[in-house]
C-alpha positions in Angstrom: 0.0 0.0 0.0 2.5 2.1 0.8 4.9 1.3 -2.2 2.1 2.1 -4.2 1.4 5.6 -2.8 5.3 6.2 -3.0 5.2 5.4 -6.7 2.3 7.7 -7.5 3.6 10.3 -6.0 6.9 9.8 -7.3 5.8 8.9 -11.0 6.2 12.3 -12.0 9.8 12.9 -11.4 10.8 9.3 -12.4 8.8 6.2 -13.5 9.3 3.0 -11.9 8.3 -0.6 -11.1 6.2 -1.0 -8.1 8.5 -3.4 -6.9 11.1 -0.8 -6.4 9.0 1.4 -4.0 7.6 -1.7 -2.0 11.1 -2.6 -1.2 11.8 1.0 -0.3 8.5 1.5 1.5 9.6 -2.1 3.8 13.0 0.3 5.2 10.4 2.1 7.6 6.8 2.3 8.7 3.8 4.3 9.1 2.5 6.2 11.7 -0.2 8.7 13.0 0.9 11.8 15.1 -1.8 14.7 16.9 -1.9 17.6 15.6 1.2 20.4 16.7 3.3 17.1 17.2 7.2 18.5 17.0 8.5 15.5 14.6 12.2 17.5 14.9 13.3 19.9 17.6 15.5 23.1 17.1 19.4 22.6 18.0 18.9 18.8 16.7 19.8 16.0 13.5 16.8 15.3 11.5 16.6 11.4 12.2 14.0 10.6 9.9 12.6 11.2 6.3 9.3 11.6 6.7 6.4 11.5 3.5 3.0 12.4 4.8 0.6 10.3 3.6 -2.5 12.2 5.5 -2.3 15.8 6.9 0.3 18.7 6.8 3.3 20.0 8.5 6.1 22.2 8.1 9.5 23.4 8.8 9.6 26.4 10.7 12.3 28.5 12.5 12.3 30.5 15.8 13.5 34.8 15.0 12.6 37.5 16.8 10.1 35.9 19.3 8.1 34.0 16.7 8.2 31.1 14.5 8.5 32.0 10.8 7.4 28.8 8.5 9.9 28.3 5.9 8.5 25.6 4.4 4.9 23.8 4.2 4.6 20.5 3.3 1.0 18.6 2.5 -0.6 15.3 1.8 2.2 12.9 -0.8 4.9 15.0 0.0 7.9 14.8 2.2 8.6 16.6 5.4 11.7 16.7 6.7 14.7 19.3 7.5 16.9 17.5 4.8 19.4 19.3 4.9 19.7 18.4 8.4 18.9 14.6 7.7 21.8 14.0 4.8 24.6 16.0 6.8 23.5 14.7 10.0 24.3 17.8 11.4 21.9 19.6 13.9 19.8 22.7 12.5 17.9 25.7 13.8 14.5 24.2 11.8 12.1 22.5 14.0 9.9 20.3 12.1 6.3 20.4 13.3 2.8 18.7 12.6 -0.4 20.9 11.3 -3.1 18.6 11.8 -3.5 15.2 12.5 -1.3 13.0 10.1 -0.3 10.1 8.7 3.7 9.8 7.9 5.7 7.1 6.6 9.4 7.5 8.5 12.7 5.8 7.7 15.6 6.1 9.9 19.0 7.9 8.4 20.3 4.4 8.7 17.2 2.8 6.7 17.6 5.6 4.5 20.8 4.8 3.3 20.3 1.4 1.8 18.7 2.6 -1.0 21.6 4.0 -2.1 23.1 0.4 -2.7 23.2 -0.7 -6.1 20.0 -1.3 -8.1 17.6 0.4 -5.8 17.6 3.4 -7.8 18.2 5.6 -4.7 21.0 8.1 -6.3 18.7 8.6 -9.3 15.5 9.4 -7.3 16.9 11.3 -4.6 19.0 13.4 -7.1 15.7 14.3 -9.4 13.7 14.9 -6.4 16.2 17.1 -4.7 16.1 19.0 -8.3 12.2 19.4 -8.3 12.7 20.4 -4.3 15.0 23.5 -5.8 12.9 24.0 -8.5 9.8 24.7 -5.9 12.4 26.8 -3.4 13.8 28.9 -6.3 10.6 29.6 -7.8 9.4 30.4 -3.8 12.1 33.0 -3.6 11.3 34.6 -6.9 8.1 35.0 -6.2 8.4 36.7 -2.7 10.4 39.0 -4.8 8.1 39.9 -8.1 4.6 39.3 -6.3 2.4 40.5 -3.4 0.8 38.7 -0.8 -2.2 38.1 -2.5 -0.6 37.5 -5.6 1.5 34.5 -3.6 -1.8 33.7 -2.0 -4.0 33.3 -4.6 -1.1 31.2 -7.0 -0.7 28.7 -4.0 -4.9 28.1 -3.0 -4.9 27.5 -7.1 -2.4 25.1 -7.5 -3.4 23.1 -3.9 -6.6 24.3 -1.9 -5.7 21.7 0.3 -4.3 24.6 1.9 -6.9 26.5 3.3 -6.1 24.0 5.7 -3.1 25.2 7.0 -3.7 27.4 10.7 -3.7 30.8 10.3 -0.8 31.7 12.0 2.2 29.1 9.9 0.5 30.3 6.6 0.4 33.7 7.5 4.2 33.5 8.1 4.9 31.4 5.9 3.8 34.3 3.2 5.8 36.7 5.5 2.2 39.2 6.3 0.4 39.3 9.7 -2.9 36.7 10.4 -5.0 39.6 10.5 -3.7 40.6 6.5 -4.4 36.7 5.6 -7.3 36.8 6.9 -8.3 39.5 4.9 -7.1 38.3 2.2 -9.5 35.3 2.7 -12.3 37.2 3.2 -11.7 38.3 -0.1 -11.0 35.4 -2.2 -14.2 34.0 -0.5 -16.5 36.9 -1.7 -14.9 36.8 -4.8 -15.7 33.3 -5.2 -19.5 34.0 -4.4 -20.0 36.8 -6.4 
């Protein structure tokens, strides 16, 4: 089951047997967490890669009094400080829950035996870490060239799944207050009425 969701998800970066994500998918193991669960604290190694298979989370860091989400992650799509999780190194992201979820994990140790030969892990890992920039690039030249609402808007139409997000981590995450967002909801909503 979980092989196969891996492979959907993954199918668009690189086509594979099912085979190849069932044996990945047997390295770890699912597992539901409450909502605001902290999957990886400040000041610490990322120990897992995490894929949520139900729910959303994000990466967020702690400046000036307040967490700013620096990344949002939601249903079929990973959710890890990876930077943190390949160097082993600790990191100032904490990695947090949004709502209740359902993750697949595998251990750094797991993680590293799809690497060995014929499992395909240096190819995948190397064209989703590409698609990952891709996303984070485009992010940057967006906060750059485009408003609030503009960045608000783009991200409800490609994913409303995100109307789920609370307030507060989406607000930050688009770097405006929860009163502007919410605002900005308002609109879109009477927008999408009239």
């Amino acid at each position: 089951m979980t092989g196969k969701l891996l492979k959907n998800y993954f199918d668009s970066i690189i086509e594979l047997k099912e085979e190849v994500w069932d044996n990945f998918a047997a390295l770890g193991h699912v597992k539901s967490f409450p909502k605001e669960t902290i999957l990886k604290q400040s000041g610490t190694p990322e120990k897992y890669f995490n894929f949520l298979l139900e729910g959303s989370g994000g990466n967020l860091l702690w400046y000036k009094n307040n967490f700013v989400c620096t990344d949002i992650s939601m249903q079929m799509e990973p959710l890890c400080d990876y930077v943190s999780f390949i160097t082993q190194n600790p990191s100032s992201l904490e990695v947090r829950i949004f709502e209740d979820s359902k993750i697949f994990q595998i251990q750094y140790q797991n993680f590293q035996k799809i690497f060995l030969e014929g499992n395909y892990g240096e190819q995948v890992t190397r064209l989703a870490l590409e698609s990952a920039y891709k996303e984070k690039e485009q992010q940057q030249i967006d906060l750059l060239t485009k408003t609030a609402k503009q960045r608000y808007l783009d991200m409800i139409k490609r994913d409303c799944r995100l109307e789920t997000i609370p307030l507060n981590y989406m607000a930050s995450y688009l770097g405006i207050t929860p009163q502007s967002l919410s605002a900005l909801k308002k609109f879109r909503n009477y927008h999408m009425v009239s």
